[in-house]
C-alpha positions in Angstrom: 47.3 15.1 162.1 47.9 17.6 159.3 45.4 15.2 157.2 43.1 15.6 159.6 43.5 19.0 159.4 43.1 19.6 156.0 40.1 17.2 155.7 38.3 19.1 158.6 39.0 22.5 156.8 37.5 21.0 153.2 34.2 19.6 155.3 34.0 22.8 156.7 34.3 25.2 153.6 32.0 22.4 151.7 29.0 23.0 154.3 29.8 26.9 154.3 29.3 26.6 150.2 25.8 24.5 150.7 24.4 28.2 152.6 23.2 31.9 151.9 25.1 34.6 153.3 23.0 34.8 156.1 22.8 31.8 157.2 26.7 32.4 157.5 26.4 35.4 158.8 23.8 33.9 161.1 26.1 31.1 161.9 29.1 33.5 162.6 27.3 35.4 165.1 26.4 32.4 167.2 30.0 31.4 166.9 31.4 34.9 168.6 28.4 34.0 171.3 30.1 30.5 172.1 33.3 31.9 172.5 32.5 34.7 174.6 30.7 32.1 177.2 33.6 29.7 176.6 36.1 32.1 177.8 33.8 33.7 180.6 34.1 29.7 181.7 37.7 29.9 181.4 38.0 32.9 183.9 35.7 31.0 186.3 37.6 28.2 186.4 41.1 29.8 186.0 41.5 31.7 189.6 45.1 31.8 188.9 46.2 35.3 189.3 44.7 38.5 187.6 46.8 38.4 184.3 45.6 34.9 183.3 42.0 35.8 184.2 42.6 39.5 182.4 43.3 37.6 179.3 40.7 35.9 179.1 38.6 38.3 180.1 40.0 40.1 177.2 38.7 37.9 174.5 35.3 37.2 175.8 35.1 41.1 175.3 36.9 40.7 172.3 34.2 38.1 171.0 31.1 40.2 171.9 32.2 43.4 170.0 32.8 40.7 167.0 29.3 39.6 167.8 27.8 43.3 167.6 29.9 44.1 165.0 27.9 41.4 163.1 24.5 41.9 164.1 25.1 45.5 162.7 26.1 44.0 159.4 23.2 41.5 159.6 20.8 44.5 159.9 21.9 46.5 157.6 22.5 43.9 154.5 19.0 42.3 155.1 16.7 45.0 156.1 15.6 46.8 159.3 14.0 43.9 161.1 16.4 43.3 164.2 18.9 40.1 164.6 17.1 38.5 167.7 19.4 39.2 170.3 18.1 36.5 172.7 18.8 34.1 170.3 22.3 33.4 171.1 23.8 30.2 171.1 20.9 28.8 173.4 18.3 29.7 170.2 20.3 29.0 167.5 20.3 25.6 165.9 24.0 25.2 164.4 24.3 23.3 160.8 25.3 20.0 160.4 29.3 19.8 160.5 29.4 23.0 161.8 28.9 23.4 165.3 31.0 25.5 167.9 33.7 23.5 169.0 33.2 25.3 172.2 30.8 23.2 174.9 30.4 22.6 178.1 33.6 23.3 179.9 35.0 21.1 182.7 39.0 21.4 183.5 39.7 19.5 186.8 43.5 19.2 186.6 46.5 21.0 184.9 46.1 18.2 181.5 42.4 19.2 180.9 43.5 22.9 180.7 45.7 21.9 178.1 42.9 20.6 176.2 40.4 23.4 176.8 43.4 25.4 175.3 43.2 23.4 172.1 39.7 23.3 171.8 39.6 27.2 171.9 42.6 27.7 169.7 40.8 24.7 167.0 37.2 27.5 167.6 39.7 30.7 166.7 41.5 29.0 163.4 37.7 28.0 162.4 36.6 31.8 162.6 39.8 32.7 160.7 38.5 30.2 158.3 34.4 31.5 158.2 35.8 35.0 158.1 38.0 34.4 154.9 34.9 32.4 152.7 32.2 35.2 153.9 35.0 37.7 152.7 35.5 36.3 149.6 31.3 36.2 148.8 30.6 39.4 150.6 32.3 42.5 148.6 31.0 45.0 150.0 32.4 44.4 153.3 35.3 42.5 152.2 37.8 44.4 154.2 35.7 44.6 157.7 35.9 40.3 157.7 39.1 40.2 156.1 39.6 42.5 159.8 38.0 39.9 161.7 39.8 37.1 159.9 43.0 38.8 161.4 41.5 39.4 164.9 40.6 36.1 165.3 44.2 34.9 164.5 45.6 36.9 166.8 43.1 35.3 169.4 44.6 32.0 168.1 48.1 33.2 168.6 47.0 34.7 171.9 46.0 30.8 173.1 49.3 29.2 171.5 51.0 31.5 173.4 49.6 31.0 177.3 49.5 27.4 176.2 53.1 26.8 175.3 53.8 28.4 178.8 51.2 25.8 180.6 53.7 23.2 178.3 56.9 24.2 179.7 55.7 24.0 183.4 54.5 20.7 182.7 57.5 19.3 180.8 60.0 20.9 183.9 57.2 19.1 186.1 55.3 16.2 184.4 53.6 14.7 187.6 51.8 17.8 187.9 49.1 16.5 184.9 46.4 15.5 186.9 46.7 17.6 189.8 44.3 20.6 189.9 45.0 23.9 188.0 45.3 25.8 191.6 48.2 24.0 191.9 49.8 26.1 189.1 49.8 29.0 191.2 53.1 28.0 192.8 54.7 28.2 189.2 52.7 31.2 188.2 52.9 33.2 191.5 49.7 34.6 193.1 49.9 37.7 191.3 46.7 40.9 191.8 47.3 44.1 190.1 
């Protein structure tokens, strides 16, 4: 797995090398756009009390005020014409080997949650990732991505977290798997604040 890993990060930093900093740039704003819809999925689909769905809430909010933050530096490193905001993910035609990891989302039981979960955590470590190259290329705003590299691993860390609580119900109850996420709500309490 850590091969895997490591293989996926080279590919990754190899395609980043092959493009201007604003196709990166471009790239990276499409990429806070995935993962604020991915996560306004996950609150739609996880009705399981008001602190699960305030976290999540959290980083689709989180996401867009990455996003903004972006479109700001867009603007101002390549002129006054404006970043089209209707672009979005819908408009925007990802690179080869580097697409959101982020898709469609469907979680029907307690084990697809688990892998939504990854797949947002694997979307987080690769913004890390973006974050450190453009900061490295990008003096002049080294610091703001180096900011953003640290923001998106505490997303990351936020996901390991709620995950590795998901785990532990499971492993106290492993025939739980394939029965709906509502059904956590007996483990998790119904709380509303």
């Amino acid at each position: 797995m850590l091969i895997y890993l490591i293989l996926l990060l080279f590919c990754m930093y190899e395609q980043l090398g092959k493009m201007n900093l604003k196709e990166i740039i471009r790239y990276a704003i499409a990429s806070e756009d995935a993962a604020k819809n991915y996560y306004q999925s996950l609150v739609k689909y996880l009705k399981l009390n008001e602190l699960v769905s305030h976290k999540f809430e959290f980083l689709a909010r989180e996401e867009e005020i990455h996003r903004k933050t972006l479109i700001r530096i867009y603007e101002e490193m390549f002129g006054p014409q404006k970043y089209k905001e209707s672009l979005g993910v819908k408009g925007y035609v990802f690179p080869p080997g580097l697409p959101p990891l982020e898709g469609a989302i469907k979680i029907s039981n307690v084990e697809s949650l688990l892998e939504a979960l990854d797949i947002a955590m694997q979307s987080e470590d690769r913004a890390y990732n973006v974050y450190l190259f453009i900061s490295k290329k990008e003096k002049d705003h080294r610091q703001l991505f180096e900011r953003l590299a640290m923001l998106e691993q505490g997303h990351y860390n936020t996901l390991k977290s709620e995950k590795k609580l998901y785990e532990g119900i499971l492993m106290e109850n492993p025939t739980i798997s394939k029965k709906p996420v509502s059904h956590l709500i007996s483990y998790y309490g119904k709380l509303t604040l």
